[in-house]
DSSP file (Angstrom, degrees, kcal/mol; ACC not computed):
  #  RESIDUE AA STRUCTURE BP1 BP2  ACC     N-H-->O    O-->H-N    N-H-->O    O-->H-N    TCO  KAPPA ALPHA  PHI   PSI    X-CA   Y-CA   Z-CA
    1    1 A X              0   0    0      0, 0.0    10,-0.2     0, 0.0     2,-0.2   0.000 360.0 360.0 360.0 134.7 -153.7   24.4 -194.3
    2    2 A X  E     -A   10   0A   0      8,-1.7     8,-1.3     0, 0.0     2,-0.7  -0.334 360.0-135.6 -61.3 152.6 -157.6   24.2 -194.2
    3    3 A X  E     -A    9   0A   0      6,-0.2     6,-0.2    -2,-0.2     5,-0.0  -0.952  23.8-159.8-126.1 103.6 -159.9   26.3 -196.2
    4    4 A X    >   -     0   0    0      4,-1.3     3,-0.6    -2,-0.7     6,-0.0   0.009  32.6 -92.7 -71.9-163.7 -162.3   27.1 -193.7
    5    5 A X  T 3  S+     0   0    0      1,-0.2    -1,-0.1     2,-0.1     0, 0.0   0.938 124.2  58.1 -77.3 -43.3 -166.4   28.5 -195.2
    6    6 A X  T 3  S-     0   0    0      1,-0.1    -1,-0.2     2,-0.0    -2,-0.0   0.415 123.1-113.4 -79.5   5.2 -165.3   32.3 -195.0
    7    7 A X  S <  S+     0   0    0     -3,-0.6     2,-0.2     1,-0.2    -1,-0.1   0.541  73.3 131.2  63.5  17.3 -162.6   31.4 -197.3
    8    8 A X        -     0   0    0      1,-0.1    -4,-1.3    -5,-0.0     2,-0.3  -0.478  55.3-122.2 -88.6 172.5 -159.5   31.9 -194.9
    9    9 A X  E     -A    3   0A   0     -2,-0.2     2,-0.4    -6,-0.2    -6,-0.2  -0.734  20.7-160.6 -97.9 144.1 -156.7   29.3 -194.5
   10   10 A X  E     -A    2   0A   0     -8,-1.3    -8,-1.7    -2,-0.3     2,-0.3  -0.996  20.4-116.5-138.7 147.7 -156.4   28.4 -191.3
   11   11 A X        -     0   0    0     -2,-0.4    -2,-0.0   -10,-0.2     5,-0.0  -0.771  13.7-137.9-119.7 133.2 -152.7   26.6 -190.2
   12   12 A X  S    S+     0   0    0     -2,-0.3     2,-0.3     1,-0.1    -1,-0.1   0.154  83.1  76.4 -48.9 -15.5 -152.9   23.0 -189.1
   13   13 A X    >>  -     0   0    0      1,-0.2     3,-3.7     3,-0.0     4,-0.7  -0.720  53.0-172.0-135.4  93.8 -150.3   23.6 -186.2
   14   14 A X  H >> S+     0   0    0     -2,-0.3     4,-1.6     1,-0.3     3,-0.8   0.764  87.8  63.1 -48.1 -40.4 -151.4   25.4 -183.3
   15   15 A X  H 3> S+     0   0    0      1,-0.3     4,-0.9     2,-0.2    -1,-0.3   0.835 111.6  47.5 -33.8 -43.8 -147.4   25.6 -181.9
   16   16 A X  H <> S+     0   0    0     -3,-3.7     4,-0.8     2,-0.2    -1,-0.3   0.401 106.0  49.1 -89.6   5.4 -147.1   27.7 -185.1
   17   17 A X  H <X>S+     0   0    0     -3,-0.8     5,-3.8    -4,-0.7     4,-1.5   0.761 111.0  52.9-101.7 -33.2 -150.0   29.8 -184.7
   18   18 A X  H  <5S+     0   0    0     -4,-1.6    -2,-0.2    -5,-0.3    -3,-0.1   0.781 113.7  46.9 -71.2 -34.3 -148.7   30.6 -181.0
   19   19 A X  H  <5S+     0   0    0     -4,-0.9    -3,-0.2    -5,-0.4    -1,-0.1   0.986 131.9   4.9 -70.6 -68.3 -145.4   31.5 -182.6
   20   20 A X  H  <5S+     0   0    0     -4,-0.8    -2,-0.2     1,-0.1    -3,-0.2   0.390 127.3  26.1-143.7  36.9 -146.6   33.6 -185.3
   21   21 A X  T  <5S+     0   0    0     -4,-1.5     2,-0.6     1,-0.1    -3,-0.2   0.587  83.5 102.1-128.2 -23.9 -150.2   34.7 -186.0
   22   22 A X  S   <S-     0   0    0     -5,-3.8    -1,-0.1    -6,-0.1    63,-0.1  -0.671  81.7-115.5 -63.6  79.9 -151.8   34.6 -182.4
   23   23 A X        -     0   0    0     -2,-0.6     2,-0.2    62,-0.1    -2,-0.1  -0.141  50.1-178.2 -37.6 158.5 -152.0   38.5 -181.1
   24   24 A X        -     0   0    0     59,-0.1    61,-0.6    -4,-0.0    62,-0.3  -0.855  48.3-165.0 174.7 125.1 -149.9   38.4 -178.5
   25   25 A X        +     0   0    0     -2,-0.2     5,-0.1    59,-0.1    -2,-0.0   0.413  57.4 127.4 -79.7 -34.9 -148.6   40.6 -175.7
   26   26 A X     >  -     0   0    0      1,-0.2     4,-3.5     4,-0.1     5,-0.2   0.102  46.6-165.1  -8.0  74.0 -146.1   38.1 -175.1
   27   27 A X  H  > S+     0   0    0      1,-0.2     4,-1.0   128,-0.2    -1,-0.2   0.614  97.6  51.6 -74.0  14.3 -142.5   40.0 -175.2
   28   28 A X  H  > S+     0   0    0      2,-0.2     4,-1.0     3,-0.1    -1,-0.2   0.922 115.1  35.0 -85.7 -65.6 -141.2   36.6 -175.5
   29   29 A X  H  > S+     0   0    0      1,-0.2     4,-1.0     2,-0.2    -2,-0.2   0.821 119.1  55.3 -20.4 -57.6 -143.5   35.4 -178.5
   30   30 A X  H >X S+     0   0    0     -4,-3.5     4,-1.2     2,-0.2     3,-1.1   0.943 104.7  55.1 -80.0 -60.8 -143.2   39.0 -179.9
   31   31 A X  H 3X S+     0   0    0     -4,-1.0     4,-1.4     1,-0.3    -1,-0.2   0.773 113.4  38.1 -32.9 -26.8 -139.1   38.9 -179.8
   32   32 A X  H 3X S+     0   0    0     -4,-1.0     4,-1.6     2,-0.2    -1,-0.3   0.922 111.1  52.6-102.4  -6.6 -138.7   36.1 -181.7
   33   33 A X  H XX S+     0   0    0     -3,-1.1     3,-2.1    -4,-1.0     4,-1.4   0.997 114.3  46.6-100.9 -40.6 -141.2   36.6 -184.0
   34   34 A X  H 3< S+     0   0    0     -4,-1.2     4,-0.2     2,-0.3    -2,-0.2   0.319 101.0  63.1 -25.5  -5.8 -139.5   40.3 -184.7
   35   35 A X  H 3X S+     0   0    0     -4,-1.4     4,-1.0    -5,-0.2    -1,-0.2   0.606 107.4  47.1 -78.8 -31.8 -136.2   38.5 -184.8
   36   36 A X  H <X S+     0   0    0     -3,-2.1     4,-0.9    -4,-1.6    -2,-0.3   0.684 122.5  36.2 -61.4 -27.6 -138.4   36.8 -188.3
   37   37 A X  H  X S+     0   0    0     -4,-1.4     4,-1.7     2,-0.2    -3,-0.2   0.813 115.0  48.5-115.2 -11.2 -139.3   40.1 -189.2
   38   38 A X  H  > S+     0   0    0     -5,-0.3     4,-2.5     2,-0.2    -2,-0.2   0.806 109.9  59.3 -87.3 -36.1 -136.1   42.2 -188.3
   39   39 A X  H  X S+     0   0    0     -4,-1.0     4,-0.8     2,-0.2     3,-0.4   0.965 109.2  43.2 -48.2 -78.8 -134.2   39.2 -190.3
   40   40 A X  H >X S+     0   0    0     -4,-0.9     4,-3.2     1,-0.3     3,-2.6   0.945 118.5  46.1 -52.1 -65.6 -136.6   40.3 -193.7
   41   41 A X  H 3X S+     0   0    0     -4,-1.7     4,-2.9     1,-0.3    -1,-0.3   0.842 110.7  50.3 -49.4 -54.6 -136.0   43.9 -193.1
   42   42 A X  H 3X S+     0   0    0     -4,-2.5     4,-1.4    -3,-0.4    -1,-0.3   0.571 107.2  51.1 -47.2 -31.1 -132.5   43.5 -192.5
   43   43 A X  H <X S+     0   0    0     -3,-2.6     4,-0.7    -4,-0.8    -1,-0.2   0.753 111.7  49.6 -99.7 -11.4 -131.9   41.5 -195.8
   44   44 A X  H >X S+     0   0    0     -4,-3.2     4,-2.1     2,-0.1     3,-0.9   0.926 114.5  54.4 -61.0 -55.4 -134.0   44.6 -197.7
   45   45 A X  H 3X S+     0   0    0     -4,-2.9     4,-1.6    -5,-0.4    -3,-0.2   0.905 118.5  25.8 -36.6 -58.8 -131.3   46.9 -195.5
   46   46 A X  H 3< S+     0   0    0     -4,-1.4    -1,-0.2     2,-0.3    -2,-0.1   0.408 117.0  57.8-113.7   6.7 -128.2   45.5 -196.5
   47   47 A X  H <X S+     0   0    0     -3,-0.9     4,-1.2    -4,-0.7    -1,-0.2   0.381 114.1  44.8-100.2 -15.1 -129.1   44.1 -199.9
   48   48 A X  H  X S+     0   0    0     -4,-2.1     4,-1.2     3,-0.1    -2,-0.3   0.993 110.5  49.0 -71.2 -65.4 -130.1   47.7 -200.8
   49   49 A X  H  X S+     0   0    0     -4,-1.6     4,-0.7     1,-0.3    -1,-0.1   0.372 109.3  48.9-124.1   3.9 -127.6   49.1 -199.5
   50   50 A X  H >>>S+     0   0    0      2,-0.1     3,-2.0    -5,-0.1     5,-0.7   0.789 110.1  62.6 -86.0 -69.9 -124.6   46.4 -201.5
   51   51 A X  I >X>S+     0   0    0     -4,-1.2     5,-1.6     1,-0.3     4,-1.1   0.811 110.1  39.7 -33.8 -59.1 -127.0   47.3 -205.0
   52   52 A X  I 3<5S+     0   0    0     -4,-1.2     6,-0.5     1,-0.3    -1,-0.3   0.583 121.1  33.2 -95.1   2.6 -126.0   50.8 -204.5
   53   53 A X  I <<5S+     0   0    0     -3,-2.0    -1,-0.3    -4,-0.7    -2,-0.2  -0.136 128.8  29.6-114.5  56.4 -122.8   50.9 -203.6
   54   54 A X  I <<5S+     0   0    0     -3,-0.8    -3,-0.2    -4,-0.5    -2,-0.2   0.002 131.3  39.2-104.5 -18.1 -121.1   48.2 -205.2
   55   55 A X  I  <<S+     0   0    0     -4,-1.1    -3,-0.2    -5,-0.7    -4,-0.1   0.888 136.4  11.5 -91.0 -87.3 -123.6   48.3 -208.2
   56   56 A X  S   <S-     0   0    0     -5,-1.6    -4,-0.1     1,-0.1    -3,-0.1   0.388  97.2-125.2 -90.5   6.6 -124.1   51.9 -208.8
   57   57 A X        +     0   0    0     -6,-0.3     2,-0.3     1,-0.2    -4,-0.3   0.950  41.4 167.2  74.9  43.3 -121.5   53.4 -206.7
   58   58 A X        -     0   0    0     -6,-0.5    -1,-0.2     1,-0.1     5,-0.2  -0.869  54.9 -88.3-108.7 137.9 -123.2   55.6 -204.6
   59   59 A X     >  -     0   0    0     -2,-0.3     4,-2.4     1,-0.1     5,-0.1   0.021  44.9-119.3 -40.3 143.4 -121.2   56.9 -201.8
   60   60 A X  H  > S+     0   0    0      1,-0.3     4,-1.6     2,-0.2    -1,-0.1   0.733 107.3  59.2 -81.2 -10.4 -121.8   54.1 -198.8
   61   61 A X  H  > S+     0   0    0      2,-0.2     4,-0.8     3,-0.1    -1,-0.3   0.618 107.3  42.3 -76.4 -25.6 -123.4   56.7 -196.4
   62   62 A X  H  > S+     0   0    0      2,-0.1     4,-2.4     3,-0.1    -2,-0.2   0.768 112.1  54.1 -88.6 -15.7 -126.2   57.7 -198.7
   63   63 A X  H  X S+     0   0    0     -4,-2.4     4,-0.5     1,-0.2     3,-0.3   0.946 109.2  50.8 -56.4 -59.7 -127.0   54.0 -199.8
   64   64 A X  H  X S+     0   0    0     -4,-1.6     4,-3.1     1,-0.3     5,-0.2   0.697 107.3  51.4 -56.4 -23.9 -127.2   53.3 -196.3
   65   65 A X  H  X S+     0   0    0     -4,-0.8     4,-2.7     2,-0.2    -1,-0.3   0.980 120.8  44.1 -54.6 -64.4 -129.8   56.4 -195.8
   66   66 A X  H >X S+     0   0    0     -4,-2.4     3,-1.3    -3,-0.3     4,-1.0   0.849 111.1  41.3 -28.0 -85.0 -131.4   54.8 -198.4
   67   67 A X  H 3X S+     0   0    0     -4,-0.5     4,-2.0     1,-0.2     5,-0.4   0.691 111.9  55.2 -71.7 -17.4 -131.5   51.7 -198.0
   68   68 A X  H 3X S+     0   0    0     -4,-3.1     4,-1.7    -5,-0.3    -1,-0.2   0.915 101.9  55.5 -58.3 -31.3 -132.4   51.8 -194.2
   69   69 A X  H XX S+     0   0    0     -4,-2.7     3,-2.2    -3,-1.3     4,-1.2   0.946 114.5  51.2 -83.5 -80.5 -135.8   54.3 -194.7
   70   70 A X  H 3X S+     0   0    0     -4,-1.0     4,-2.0     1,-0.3    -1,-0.2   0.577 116.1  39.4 -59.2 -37.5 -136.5   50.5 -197.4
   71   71 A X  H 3X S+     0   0    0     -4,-2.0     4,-2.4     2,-0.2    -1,-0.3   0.793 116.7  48.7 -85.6 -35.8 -135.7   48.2 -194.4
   72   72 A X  H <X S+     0   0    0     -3,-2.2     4,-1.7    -4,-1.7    -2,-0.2   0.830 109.3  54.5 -82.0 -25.1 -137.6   50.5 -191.9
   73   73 A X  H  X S+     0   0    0     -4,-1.2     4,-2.3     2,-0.2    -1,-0.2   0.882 117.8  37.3 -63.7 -44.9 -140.7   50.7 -194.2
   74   74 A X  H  X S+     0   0    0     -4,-2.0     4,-2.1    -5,-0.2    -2,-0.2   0.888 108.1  54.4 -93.6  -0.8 -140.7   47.2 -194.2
   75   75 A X  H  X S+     0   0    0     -4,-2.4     4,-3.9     1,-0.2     5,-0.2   0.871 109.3  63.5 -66.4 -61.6 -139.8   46.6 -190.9
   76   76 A X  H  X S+     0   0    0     -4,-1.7     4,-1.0     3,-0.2    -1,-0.2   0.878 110.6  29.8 -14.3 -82.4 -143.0   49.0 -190.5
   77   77 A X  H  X S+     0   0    0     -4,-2.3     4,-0.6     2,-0.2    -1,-0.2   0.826 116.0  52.5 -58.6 -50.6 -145.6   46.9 -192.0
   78   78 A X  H  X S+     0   0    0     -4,-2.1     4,-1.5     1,-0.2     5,-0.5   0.793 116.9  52.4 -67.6 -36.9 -144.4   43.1 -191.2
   79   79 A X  H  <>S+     0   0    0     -4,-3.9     5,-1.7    -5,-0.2     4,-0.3   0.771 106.2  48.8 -59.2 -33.8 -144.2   44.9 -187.3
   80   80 A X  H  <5S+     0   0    0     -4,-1.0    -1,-0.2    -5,-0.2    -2,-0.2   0.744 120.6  34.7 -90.0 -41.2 -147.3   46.0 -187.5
   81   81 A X  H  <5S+     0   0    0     -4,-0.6    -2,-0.2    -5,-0.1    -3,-0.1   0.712 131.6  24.6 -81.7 -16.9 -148.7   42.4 -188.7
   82   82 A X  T  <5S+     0   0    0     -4,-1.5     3,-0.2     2,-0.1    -3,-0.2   0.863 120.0  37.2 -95.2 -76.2 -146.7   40.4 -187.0
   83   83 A X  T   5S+     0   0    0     -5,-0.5     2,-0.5    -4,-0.3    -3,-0.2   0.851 122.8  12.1 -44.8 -73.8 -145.2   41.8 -183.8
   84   84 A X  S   <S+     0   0    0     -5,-1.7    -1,-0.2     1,-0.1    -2,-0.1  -0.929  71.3 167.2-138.1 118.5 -147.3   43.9 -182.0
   85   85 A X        +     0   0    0    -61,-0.6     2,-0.3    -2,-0.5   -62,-0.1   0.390  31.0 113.7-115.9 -15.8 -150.2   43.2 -183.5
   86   86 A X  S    S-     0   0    0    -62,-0.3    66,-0.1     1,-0.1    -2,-0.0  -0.439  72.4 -98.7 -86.4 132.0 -152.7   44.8 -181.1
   87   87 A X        -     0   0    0     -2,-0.3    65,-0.2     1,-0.1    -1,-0.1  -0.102  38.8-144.4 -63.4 147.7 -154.8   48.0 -182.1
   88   88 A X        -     0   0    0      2,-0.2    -1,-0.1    63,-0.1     4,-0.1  -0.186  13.1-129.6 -76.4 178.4 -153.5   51.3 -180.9
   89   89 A X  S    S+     0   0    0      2,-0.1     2,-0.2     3,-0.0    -1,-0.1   0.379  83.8  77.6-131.5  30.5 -155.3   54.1 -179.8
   90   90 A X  S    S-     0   0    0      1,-0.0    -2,-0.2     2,-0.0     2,-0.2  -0.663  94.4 -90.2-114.6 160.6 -153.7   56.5 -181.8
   91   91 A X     >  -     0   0    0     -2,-0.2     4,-2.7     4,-0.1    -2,-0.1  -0.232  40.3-114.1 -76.4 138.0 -154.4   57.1 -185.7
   92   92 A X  T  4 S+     0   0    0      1,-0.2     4,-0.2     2,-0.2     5,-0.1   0.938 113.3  55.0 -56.3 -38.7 -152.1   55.1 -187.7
   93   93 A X  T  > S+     0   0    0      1,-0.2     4,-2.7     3,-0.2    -1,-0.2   0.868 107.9  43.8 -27.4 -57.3 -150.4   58.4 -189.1
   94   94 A X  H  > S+     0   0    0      2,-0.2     4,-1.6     3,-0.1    -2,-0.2   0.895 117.0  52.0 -82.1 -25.2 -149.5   59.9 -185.8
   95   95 A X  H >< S+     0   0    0     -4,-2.7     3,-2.1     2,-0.2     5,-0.2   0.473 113.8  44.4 -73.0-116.2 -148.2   55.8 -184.8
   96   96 A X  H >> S+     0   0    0      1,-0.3     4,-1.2     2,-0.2     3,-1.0   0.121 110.0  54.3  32.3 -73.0 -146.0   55.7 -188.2
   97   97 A X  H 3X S+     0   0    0     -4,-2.7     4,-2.2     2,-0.2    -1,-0.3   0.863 110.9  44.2 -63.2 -28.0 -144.8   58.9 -187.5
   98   98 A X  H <X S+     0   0    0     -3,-2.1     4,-1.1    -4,-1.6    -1,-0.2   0.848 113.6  51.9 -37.5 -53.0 -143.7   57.7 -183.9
   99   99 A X  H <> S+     0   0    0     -3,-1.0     4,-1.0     2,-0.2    -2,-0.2   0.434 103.4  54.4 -93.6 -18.3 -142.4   54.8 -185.4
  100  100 A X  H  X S+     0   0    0     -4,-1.2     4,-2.2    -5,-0.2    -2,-0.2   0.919 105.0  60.8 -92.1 -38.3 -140.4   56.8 -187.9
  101  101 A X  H  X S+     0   0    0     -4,-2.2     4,-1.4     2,-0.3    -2,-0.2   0.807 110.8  35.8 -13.4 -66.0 -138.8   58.7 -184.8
  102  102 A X  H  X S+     0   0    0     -4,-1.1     4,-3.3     2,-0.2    -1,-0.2   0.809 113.5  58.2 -84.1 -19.6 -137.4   55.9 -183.4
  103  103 A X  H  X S+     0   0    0     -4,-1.0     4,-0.7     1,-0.2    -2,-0.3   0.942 106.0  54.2 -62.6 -40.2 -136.7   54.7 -186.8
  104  104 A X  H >X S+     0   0    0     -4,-2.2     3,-1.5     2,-0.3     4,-0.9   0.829 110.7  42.6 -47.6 -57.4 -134.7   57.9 -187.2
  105  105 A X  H 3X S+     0   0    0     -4,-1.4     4,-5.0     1,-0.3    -1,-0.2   0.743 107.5  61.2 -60.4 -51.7 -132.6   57.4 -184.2
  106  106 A X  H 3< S+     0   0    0     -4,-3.3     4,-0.3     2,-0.2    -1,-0.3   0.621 108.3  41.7 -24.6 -46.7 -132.3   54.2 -185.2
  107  107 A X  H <X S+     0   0    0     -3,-1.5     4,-0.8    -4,-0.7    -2,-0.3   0.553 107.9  63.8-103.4 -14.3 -130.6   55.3 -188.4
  108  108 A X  H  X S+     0   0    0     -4,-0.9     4,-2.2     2,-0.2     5,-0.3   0.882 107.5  33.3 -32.6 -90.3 -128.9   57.6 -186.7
  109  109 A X  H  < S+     0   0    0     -4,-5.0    -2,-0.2     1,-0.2     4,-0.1   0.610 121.7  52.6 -58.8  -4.1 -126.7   55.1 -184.3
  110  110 A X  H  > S+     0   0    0     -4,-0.3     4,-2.9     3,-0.2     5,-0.3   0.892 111.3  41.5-105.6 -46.1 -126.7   52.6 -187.2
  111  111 A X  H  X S+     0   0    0     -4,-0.8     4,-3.6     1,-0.3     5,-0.5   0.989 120.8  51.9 -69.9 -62.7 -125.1   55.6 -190.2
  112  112 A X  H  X S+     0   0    0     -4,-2.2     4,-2.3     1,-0.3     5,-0.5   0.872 114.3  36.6 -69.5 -29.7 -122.8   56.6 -187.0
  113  113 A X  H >> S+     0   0    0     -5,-0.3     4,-1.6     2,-0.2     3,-0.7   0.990 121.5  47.2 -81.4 -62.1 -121.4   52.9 -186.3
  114  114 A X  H 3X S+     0   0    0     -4,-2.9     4,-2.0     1,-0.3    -2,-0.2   0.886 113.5  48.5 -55.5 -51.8 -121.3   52.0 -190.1
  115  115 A X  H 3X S+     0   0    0     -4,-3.6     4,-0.6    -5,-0.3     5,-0.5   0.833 121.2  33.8 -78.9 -35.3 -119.5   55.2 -190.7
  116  116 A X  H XX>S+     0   0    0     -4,-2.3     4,-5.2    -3,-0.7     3,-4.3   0.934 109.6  62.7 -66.8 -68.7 -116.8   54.7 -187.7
  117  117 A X  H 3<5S+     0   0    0     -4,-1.6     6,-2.8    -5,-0.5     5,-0.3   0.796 122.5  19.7 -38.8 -52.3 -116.5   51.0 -187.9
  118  118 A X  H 3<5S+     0   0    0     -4,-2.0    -1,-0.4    -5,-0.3    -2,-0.2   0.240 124.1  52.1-114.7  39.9 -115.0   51.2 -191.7
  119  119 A X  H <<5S+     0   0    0     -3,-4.3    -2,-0.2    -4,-0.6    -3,-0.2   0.187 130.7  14.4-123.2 -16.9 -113.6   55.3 -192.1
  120  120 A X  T  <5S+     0   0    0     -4,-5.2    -3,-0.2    -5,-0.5    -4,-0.1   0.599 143.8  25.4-125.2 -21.7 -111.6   54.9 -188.8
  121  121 A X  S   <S-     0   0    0     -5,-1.3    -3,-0.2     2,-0.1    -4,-0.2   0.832  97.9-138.0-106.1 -22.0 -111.2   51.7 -187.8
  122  122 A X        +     0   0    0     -6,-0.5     2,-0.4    -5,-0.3    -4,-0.3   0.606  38.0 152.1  53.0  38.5 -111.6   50.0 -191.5
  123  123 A X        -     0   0    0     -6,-2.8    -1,-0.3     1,-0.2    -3,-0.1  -0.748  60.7 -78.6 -96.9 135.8 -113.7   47.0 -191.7
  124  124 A X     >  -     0   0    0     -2,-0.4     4,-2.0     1,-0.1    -1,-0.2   0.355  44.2-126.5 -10.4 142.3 -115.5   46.1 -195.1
  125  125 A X  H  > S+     0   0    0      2,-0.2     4,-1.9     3,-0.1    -1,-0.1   0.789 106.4  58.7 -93.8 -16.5 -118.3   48.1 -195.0
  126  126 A X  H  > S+     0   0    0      2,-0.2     4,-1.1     3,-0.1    -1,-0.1   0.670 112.9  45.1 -77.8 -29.2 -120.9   45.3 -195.6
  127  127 A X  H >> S+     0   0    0      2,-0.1     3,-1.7     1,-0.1     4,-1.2   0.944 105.6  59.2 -87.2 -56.9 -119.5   43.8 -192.3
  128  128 A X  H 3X S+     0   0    0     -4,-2.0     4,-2.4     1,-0.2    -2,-0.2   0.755 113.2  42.5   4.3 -65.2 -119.5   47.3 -190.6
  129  129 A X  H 3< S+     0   0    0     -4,-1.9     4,-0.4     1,-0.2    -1,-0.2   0.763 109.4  50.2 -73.3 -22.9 -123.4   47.0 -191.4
  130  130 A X  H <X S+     0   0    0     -3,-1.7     4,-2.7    -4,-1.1     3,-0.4   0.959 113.1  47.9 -58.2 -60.3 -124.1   43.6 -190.4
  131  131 A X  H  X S+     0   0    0     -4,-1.2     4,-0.7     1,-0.2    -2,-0.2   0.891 117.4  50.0 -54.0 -40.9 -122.1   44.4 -186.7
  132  132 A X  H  X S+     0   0    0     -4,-2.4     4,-1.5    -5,-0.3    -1,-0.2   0.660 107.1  49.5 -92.7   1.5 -124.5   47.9 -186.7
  133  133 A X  H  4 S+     0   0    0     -4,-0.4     5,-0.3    -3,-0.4    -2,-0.2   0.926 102.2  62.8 -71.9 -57.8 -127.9   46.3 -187.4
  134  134 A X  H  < S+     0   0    0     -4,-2.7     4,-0.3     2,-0.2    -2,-0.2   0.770 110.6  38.8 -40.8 -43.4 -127.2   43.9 -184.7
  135  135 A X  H >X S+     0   0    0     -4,-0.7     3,-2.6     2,-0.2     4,-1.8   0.900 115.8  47.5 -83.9 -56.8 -127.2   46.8 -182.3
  136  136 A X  T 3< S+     0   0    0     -4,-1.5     4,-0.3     1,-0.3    -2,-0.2   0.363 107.0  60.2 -85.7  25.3 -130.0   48.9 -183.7
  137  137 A X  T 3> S+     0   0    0      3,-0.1     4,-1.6     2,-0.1    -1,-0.3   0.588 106.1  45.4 -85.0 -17.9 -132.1   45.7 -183.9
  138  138 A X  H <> S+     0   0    0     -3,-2.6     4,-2.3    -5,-0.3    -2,-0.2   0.953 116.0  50.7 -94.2 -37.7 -131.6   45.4 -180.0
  139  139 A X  H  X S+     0   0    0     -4,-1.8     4,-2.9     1,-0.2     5,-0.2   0.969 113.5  44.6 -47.2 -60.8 -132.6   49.7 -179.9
  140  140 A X  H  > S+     0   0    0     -4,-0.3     4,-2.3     1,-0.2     5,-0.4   0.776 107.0  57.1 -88.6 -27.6 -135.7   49.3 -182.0
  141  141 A X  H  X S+     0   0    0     -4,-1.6     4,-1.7     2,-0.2    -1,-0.2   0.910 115.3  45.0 -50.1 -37.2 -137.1   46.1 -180.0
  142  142 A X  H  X S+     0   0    0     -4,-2.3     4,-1.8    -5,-0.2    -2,-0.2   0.904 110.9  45.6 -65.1 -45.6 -136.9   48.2 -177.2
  143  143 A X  H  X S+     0   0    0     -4,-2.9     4,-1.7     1,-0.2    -1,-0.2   0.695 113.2  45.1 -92.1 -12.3 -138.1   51.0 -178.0
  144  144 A X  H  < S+     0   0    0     -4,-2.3     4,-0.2    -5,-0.2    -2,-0.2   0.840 109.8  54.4-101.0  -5.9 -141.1   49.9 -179.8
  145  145 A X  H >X S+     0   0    0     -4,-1.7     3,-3.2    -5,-0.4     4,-2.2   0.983 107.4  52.7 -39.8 -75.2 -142.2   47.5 -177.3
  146  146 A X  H 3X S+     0   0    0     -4,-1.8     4,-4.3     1,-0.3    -2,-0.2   0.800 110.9  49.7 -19.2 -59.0 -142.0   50.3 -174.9
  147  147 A X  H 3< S+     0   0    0     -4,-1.7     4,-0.4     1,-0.3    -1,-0.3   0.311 106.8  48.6 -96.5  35.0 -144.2   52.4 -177.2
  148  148 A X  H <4 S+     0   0    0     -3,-3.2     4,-0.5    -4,-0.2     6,-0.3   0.275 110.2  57.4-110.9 -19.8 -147.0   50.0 -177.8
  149  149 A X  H  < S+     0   0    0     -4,-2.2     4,-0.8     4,-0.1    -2,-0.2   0.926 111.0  43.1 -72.3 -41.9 -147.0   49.4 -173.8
  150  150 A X  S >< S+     0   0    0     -4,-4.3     3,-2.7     2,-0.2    -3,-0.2   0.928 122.3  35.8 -59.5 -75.3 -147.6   53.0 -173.4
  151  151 A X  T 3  S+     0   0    0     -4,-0.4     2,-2.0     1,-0.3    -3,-0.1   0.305 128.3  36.3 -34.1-125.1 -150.3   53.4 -176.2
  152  152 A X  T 3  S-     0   0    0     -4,-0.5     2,-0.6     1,-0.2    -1,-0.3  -0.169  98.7-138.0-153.6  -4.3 -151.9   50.1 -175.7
  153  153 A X    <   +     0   0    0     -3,-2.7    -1,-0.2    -2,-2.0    -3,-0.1   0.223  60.7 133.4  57.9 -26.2 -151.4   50.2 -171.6
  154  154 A X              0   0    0     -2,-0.6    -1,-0.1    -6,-0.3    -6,-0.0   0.223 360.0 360.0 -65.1-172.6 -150.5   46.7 -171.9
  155  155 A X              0   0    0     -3,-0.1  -128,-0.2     0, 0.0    -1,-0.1   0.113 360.0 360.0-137.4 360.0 -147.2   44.9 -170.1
């Protein structure tokens, strides 16, 4: 890394810059680098959500409330810096709440798959959550691409 005059770092490797710093409409660019950030979120998700029921016991449907709204917060932020990166034209409140929407929905198919997958069918409930992440990562790429082309007009 370089220390440029203004005192920022600037990264030595453009390939990497393209990858994951560059704004970028790019749903190719923008997938993988939300497969980096859905990854982090995902190990908040399901590392919460072990701590409090195998740790503190807490019935595994309320960790997982839990621990999803921790994953979706950070999912939130690192998306916002990372991902789609490009300003809206809505107030960062009404976007958040948008974003908590589909995060809701999100938590929604994910509580309902976790909750089948090991109370009727009976797989481990930490593989149960891995199997429903996997799906509501594919939900929530979609749907907040989708709503950062609408806001943002872009393609």
């Amino acid at each position: 890394m370089l220390k440029l005059p203004t005192g920022e770092l600037q990264n030595k490797n453009p390939m990497m810059d393209k990858w994951f710093f560059e704004k970028t409409n790019n749903t190719k660019i923008q997938f993988v680098r939300y497969i980096f950030v859905g990854g982090i979120a995902a190990v908040v998700n399901i590392g919460l959500l072990f701590v409090l029921t195998s740790i503190f016991d807490i019935y595994y449907i309320i960790s997982n409330v839990v621990a999803f709204i921790a994953g979706l917060t950070v999912n939130y932020f690192l998306t916002k810096k990372l991902v789609f990166t490009s300003k809206t034209r809505i107030n960062s409140k009404l976007e958040y709440c948008i974003y908590g929407i589909i995060g809701i929905a999100g938590l929604i198919i994910d509580t309902t798959i976790l909750w089948f997958l090991t109370s009727k069918i009976g797989i481990f409930y930490l593989l149960s959550k891995v199997i429903s992440t996997l799906i509501v990562f594919a939900w929530n790429f979609s749907a907040r691409k989708l709503l950062y082309m609408k806001v943002d007009g872009a393609n």
